[in-house]
N, CA, C and O of each residue as an XYZ file, in Angstrom:
828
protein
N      29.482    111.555    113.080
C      29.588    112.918    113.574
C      30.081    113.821    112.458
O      30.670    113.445    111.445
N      29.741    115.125    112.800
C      30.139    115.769    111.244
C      31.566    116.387    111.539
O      32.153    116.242    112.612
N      31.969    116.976    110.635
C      33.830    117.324    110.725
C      33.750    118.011    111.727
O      32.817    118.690    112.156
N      35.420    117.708    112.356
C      35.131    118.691    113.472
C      34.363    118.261    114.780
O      34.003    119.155    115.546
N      34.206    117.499    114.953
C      33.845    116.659    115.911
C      35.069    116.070    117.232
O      35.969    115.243    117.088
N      34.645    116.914    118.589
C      35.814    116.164    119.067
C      35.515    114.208    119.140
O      34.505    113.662    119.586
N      36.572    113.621    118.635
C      36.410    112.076    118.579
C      36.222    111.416    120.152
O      35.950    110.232    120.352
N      36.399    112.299    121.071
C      36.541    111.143    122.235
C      34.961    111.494    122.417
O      34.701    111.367    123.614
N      33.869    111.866    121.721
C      32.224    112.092    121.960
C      31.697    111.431    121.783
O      31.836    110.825    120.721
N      30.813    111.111    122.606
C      30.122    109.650    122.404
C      29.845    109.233    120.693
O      30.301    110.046    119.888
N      29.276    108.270    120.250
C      29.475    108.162    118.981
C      27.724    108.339    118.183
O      26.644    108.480    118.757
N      27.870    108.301    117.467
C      26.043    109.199    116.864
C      24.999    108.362    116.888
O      23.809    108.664    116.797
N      25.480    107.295    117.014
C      24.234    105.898    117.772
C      24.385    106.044    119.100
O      23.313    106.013    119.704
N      25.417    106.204    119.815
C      24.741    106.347    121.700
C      24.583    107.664    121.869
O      24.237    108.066    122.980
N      24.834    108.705    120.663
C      23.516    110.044    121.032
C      22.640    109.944    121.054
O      21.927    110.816    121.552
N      21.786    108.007    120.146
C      20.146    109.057    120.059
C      19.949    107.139    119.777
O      19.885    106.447    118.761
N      19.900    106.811    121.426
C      19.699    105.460    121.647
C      18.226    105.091    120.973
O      17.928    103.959    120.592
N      17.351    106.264    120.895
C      15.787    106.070    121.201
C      14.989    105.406    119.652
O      13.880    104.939    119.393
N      16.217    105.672    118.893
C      16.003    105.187    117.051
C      16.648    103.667    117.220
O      16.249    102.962    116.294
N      17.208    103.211    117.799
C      16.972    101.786    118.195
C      16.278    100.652    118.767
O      16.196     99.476    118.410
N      15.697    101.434    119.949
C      14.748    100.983    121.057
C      13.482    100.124    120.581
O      12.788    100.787    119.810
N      13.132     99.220    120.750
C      11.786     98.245    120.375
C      10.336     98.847    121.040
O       9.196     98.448    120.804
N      10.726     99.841    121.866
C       9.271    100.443    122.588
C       9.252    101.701    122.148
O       8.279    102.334    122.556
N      10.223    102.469    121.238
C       9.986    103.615    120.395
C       8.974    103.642    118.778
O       9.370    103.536    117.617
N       7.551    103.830    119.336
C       7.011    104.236    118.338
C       7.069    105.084    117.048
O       7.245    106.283    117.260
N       6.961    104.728    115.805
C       7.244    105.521    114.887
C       5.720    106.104    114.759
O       5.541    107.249    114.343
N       5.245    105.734    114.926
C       3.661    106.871    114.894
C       3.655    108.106    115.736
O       2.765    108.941    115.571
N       4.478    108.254    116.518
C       4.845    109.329    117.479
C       5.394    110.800    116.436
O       5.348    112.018    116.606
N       5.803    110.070    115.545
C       6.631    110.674    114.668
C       5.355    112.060    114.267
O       4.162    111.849    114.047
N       6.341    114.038    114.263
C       5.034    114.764    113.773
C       4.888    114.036    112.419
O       5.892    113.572    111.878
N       3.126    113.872    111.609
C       2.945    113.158    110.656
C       3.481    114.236    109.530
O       4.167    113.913    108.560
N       2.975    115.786    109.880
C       3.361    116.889    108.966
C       5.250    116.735    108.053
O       5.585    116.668    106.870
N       5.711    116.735    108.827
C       7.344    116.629    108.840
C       7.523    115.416    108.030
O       7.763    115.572    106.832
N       7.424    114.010    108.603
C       7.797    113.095    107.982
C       6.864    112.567    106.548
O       7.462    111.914    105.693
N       5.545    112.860    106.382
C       4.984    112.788    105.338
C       5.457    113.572    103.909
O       5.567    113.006    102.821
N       5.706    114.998    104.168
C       6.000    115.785    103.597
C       7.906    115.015    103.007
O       8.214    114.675    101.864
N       8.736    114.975    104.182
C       9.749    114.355    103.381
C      10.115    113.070    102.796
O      11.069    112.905    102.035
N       9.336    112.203    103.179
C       8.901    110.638    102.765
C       8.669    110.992    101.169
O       9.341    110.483    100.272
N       7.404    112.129    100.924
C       6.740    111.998     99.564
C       7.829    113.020     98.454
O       8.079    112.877     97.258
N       8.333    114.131     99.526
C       9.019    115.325     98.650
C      10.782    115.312     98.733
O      11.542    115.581     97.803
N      11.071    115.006     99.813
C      12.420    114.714    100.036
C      12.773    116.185    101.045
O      13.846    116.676    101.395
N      11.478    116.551    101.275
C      11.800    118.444    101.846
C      10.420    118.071    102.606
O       9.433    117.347    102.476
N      11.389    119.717    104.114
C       9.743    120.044    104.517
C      10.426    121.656    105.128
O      11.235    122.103    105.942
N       9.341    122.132    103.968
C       9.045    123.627    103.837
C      10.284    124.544    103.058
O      10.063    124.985    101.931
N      11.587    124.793    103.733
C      12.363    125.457    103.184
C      13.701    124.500    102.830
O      14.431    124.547    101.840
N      13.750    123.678    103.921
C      14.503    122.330    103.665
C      14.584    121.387    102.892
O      13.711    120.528    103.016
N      15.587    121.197    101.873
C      15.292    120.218    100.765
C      16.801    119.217    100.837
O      17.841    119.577    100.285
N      16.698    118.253    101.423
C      17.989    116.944    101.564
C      18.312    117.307    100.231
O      19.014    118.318    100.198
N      18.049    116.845     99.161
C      18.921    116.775     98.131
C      19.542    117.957     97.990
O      20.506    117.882     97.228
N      19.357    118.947     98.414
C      20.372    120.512     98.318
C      21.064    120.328     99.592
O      21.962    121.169     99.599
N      21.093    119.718    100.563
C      21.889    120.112    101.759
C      22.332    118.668    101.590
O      22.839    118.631    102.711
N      22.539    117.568    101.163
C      23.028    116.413    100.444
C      24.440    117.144     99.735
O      25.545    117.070    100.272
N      24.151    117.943     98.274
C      25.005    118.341     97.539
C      26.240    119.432     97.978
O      27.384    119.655     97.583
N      25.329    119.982     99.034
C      25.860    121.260     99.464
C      27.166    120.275    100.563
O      28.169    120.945    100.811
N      27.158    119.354    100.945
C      28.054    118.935    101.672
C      28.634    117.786    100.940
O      28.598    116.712    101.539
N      29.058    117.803     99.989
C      29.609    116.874     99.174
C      31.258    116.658     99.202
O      31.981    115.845     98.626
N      31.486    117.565     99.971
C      33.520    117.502    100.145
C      33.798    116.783    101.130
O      34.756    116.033    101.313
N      32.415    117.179    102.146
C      32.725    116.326    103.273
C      32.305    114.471    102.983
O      32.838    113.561    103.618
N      31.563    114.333    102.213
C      31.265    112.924    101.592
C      32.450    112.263    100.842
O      33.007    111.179    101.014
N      32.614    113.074    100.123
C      34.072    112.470     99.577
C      35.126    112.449    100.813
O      35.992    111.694    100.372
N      35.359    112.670    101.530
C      36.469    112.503    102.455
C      36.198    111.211    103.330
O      37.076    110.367    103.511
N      35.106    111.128    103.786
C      34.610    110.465    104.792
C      34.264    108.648    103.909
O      34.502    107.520    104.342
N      33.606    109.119    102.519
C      33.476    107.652    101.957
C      34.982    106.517    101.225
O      34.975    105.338    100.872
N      36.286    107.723    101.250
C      37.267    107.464    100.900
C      37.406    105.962    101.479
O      37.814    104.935    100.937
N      36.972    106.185    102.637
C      37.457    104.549    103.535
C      36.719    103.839    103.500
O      36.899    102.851    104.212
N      35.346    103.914    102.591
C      34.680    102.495    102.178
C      35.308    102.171    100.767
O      35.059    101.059    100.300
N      35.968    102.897    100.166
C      36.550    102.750     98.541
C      36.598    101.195     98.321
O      35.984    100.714     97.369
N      37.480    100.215     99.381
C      38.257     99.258     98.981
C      37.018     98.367     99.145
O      36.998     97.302     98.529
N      35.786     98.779    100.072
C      34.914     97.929     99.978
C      34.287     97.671     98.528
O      34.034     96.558     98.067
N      34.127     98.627     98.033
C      33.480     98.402     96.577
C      34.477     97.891     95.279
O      34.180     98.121     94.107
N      35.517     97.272     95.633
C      36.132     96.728     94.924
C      36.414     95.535     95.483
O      36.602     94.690     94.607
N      36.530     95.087     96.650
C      36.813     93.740     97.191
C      37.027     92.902     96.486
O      38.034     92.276     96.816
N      36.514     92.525     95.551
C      36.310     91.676     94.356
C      37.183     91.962     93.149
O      37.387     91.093     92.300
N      37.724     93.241     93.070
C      38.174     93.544     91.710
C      39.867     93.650     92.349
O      40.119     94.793     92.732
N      41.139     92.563     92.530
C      42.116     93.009     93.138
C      42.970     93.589     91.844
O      44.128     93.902     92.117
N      42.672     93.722     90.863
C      43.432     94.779     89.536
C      43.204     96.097     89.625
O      43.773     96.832     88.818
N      42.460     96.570     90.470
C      42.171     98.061     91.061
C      42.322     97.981     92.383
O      41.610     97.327     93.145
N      43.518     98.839     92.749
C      44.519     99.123     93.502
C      44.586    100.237     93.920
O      44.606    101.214     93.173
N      44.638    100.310     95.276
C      44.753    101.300     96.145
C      42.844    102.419     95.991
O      42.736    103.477     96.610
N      41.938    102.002     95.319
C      40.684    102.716     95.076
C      40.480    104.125     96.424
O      40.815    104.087     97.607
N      39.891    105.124     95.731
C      39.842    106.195     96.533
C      38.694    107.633     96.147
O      39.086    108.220     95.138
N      37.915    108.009     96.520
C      36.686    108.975     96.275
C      37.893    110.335     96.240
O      38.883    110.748     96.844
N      36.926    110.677     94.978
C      38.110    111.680     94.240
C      37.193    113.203     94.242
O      37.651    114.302     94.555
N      35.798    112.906     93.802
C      34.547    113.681     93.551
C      33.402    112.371     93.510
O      33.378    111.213     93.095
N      32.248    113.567     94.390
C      31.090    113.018     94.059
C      29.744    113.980     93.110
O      29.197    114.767     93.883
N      29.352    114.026     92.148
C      28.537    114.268     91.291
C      27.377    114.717     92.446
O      27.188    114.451     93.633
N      26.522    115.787     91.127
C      25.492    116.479     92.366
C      24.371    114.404     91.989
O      24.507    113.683     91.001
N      23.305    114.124     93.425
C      22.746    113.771     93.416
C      21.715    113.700     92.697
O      21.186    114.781     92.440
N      20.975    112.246     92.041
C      19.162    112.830     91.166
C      18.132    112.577     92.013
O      16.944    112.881     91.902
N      18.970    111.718     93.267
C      17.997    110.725     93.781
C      18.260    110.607     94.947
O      19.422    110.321     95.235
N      17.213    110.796     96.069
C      17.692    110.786     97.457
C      16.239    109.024     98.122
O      15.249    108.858     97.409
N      16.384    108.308     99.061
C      15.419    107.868     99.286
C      15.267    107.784    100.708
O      16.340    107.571    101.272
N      14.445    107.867    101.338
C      14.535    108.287    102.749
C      13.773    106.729    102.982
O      12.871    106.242    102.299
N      14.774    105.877    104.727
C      14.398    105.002    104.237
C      13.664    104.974    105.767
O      12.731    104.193    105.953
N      14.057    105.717    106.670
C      13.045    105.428    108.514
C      13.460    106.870    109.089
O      14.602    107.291    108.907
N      12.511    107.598    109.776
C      12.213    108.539    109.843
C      11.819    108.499    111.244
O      10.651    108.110    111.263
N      12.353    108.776    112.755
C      12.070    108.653    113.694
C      12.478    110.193    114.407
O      13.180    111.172    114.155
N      11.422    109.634    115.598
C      11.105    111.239    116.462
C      11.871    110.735    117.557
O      11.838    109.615    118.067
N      12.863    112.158    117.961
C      13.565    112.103    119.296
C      13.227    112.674    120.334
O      13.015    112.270    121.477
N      13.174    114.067    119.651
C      12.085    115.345    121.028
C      11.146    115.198    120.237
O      10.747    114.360    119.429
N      10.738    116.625    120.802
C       9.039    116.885    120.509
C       9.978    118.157    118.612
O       9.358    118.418    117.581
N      11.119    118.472    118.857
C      11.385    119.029    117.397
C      12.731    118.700    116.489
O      13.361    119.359    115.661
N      12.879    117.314    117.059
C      13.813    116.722    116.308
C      13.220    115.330    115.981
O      12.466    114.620    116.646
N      13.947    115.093    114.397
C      13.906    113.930    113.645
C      15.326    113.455    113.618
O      16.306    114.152    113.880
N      15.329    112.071    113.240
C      16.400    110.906    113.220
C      15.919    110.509    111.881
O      14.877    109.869    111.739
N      16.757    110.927    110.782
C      16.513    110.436    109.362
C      17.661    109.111    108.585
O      18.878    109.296    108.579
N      17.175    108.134    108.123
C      17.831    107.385    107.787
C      17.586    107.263    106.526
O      16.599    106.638    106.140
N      18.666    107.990    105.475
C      18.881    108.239    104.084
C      19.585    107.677    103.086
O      20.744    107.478    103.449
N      19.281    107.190    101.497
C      20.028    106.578    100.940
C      20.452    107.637     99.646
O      19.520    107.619     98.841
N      21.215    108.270     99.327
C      21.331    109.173     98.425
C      21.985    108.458     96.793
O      22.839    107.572     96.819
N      21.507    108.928     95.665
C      21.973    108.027     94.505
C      23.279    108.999     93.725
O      22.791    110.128     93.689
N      24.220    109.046     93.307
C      24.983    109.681     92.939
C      26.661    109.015     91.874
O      27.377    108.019     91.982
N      26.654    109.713     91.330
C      28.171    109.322     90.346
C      29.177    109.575     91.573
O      29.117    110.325     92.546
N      30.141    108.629     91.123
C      30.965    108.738     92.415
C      32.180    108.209     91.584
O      32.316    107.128     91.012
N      33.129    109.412     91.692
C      34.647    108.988     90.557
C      35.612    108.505     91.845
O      35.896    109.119     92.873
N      36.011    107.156     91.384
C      37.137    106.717     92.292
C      38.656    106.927     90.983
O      38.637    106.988     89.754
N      39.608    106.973     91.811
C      40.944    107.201     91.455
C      41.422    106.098     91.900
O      41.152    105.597     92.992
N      42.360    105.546     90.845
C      42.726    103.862     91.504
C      44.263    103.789     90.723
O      44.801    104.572     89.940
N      44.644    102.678     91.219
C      46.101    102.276     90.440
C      45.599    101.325     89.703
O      44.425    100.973     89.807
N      46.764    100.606     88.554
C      46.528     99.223     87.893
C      47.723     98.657     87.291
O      48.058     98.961     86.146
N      48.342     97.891     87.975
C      49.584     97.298     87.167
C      49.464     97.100     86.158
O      48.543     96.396     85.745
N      50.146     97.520     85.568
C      50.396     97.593     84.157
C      49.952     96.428     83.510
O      48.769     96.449     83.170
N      50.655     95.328     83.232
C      50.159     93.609     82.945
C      48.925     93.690     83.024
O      48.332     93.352     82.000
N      48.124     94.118     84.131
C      46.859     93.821     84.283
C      45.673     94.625     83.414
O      44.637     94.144     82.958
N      46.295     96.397     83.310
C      45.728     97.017     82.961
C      45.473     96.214     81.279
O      44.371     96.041     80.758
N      46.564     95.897     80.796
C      46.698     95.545     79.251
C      45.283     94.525     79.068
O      44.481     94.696     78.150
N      45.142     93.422     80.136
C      44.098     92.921     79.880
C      42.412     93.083     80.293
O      41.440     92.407     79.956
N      42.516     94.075     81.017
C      40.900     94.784     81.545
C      40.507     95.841     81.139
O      39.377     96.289     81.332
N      41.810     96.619     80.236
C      41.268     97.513     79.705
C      39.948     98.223     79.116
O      39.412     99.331     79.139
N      39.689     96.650     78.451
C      38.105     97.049     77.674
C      36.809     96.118     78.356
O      35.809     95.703     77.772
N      37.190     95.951     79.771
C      36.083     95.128     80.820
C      35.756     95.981     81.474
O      34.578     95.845     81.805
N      36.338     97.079     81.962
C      35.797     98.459     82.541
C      35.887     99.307     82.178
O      36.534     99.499     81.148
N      35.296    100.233     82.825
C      34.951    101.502     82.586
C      35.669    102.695     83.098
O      35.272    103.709     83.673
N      37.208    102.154     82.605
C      38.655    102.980     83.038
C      38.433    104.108     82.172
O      37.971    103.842     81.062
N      38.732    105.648     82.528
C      39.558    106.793     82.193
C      41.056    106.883     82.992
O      41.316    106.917     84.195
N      41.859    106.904     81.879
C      42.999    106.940     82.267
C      43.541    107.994     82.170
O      43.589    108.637     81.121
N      44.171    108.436     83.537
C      44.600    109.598     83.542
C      46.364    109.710     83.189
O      46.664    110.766     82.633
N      47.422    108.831     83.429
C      48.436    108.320     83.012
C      48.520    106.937     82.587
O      47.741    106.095     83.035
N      49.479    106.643     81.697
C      49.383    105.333     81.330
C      50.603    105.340     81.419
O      51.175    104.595     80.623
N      51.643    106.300     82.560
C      52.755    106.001     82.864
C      52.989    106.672     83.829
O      53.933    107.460     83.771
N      52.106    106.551     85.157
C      52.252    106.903     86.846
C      53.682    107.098     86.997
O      54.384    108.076     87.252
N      53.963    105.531     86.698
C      55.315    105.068     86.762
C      55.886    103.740     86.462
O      55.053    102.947     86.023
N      57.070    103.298     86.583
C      57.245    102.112     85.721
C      56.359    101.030     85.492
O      56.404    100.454     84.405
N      55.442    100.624     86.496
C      54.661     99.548     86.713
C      53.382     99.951     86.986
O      52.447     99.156     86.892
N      53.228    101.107     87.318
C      51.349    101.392     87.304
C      50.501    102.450     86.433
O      51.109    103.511     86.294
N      49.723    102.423     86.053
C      48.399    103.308     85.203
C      47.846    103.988     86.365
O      47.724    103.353     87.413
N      47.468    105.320     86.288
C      46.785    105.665     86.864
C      45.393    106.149     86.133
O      45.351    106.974     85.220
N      44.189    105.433     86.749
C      43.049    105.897     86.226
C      41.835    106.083     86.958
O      41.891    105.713     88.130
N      40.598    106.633     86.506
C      39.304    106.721     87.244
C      38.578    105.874     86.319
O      38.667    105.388     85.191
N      37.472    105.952     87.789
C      35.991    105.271     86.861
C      35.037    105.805     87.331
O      35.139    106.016     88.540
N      34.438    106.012     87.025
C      32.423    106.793     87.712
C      31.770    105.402     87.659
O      31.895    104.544     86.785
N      31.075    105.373     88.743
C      30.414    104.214     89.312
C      29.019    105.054     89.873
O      29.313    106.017     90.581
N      27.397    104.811     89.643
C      26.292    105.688     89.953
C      25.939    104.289     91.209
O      25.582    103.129     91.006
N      26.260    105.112     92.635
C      26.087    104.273     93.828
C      25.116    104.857     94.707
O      24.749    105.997     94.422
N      24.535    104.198     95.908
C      23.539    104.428     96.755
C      24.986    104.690     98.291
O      26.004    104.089     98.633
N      24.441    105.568     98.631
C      25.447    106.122     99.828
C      24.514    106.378    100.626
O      23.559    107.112    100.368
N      24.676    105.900    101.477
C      23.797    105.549    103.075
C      24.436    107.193    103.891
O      25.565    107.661    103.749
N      23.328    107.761    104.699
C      24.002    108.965    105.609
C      22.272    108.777    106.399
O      21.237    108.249    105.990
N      22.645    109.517    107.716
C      21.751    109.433    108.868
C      22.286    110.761    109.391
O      23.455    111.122    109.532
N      20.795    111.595    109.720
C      20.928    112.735    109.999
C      19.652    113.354    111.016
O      18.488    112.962    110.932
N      20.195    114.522    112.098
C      19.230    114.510    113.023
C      18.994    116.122    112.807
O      19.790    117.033    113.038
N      17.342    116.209    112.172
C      16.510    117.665    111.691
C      15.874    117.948    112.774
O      15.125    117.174    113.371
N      16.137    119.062    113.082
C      15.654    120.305    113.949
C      14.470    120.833    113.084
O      14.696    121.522    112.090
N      13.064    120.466    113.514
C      11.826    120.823    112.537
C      11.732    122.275    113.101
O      10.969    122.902    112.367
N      12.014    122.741    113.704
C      11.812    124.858    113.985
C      12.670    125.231    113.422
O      12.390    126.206    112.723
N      13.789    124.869    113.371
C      14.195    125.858    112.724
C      14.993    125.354    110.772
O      15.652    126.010    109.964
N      14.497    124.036    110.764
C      14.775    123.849    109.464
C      16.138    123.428    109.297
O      16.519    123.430    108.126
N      17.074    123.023    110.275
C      18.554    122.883    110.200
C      18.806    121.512    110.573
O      18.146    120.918    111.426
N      19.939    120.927    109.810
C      20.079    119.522    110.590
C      21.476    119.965    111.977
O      22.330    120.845    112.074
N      21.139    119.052    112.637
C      21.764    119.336    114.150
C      22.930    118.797    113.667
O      23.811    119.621    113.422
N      23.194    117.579    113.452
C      24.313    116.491    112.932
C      24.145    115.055    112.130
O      23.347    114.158    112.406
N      24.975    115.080    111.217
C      24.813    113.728    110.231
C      26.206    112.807    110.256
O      27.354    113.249    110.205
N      25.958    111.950    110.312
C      27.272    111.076    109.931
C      26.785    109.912    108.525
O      25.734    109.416    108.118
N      28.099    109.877    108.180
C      28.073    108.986    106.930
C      28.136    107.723    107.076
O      29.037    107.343    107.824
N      27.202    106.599    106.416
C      27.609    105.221    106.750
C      28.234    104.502    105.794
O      28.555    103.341    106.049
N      28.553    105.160    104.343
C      29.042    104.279    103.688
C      28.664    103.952    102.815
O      27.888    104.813    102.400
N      28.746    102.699    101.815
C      27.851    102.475    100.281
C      26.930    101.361    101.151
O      27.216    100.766    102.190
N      25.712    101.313    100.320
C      24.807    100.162    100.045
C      25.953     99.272     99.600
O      27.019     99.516     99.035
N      25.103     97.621    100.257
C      26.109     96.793     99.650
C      25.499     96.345     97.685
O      24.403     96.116     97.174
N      26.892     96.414     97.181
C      26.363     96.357     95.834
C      27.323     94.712     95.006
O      28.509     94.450     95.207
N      26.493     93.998     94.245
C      27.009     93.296     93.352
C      28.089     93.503     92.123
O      28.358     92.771     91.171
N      28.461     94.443     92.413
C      29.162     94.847     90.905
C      28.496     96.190     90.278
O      28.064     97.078     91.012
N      28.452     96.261     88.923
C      28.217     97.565     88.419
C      28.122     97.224     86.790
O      28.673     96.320     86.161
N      27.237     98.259     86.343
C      26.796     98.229     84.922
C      28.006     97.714     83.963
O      28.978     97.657     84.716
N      28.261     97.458     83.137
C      29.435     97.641     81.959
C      29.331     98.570     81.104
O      30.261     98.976     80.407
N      27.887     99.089     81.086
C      27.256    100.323     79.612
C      27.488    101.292     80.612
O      28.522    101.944     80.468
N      26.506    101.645     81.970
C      26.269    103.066     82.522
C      27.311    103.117     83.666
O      27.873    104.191     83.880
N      27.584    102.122     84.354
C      28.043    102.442     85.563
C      27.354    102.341     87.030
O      27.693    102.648     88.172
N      26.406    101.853     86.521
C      24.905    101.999     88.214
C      25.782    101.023     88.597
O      26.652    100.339     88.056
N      25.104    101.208     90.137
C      25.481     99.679     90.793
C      24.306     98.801     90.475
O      23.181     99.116     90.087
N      25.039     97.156     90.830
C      23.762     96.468     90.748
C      23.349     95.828     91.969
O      24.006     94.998     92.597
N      22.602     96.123     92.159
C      22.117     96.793     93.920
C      21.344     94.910     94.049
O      21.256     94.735     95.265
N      20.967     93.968     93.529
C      20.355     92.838     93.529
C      21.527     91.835     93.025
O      22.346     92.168     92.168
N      21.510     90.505     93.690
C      22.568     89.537     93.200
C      21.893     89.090     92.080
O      22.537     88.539     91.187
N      20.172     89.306     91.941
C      19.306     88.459     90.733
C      19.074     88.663     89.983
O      18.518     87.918     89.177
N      19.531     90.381     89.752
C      19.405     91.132     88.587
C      20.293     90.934     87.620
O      21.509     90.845     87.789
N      19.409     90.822     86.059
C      19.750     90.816     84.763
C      19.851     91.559     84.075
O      20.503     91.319     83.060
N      19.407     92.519     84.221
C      18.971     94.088     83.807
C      18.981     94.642     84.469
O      18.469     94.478     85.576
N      19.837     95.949     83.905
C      20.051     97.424     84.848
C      19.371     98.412     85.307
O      19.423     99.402     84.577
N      18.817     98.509     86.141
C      17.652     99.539     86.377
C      17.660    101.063     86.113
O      16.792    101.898     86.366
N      18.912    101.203     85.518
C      18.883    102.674     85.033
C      19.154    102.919     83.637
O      18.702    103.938     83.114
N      20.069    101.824     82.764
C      19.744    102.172     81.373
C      19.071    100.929     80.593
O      18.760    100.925     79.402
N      18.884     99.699     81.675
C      18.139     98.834     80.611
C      18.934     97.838     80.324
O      18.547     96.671     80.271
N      19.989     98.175     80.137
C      20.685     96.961     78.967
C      20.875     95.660     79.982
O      20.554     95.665     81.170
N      21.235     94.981     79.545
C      21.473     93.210     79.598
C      23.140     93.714     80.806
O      24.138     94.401     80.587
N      22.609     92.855     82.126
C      24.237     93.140     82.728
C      25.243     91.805     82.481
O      26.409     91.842     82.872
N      24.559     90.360     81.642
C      25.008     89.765     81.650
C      25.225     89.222     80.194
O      25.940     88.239     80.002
């Protein structure tokens, strides 16, 4: 639900049961609308990747609480937290379903730099220093921790329901990151495959 939402409202999957349903046709779907944003990422005056960017404060707030997911693995980054998210290059639209006769149910993966703010005990920091891709913003928080960022280029999942008359989305909620393997050591992408050897955005060797 988007900010501002009273919470006791039903929740944005039992608004719009009909994008679940096994007897909901996606050919139903208008072809004009969903062709057009499948191939362009827009239809007509509407362009996701500008109304993506344009709500980017509210993304950072809302993805804050997947932070610790994308570190699970890394327990030397401490306390992780969405600080800013970078404008988008890359949006991918991944199911595209009809509710009325002038609303869509869009299911979106958006690509973007995403700076987390983290702690690092000290001890620890001394030895990972040059394994990631730390900017340090103190290297004396306080007695025992570093405070630093890292930019990480991640896939962020959001689902959103377009009003085709009048060009507006009705409501979107955020789902969170793609699940990812880790992350570049050169650029920062995620590495979106457990089988991947190579980074799909600058190339180099991830191993």
């Amino acid at each position: 639900m988007v900010a501002g939402s009273n919470p006791a409202e039903p929740t944005f999957e039992a608004k719009f049961p009909q994008k679940a349903t096994d007897s909901f046709q996606k050919s139903h779907v208008l072809p004009e609308a969903t062709e057009q944003l499948r191939r362009e990422g827009k239809y007509k005056s509407f362009l996701i990747s500008e109304w993506f960017n344009g709500n980017s404060e509210y993304f950072v707030t809302t993805l804050s609480k997947y932070a610790e997911e994308v570190f699970s693995s890394y327990h030397e980054l401490e306390s992780p937290d969405v600080s800013y998210i970078e404008e988008s290059d890359k949006i991918e639209i991944e199911d595209i379903y009809k509710l009325e006769d002038d609303m869509l149910y869009i299911d979106a993966i958006a690509y973007a730099d995403v700076v987390f703010s983290m702690f690092i005990y000290k001890p620890d920091f001394y030895l990972i220093e040059d394994e990631y891709l730390l900017d340090v913003q103190d290297y004396d928080w306080n007695e025992h921790y570093v405070w630093a960022e890292m930019i990480l280029y991640l896939p962020i999942k959001f689902s959103l329901v377009f009003n085709i008359l009048n060009e507006q989305v009705k409501e979107f909620e955020v789902n969170g990151f793609e699940e990812i393997f880790g992350w570049c050591k050169s650029c920062g992408a995620a590495v979106i495959s457990d089988a991947a050897e190579v980074c799909y955005r600058c190339e180099k060797q991830l191993f």
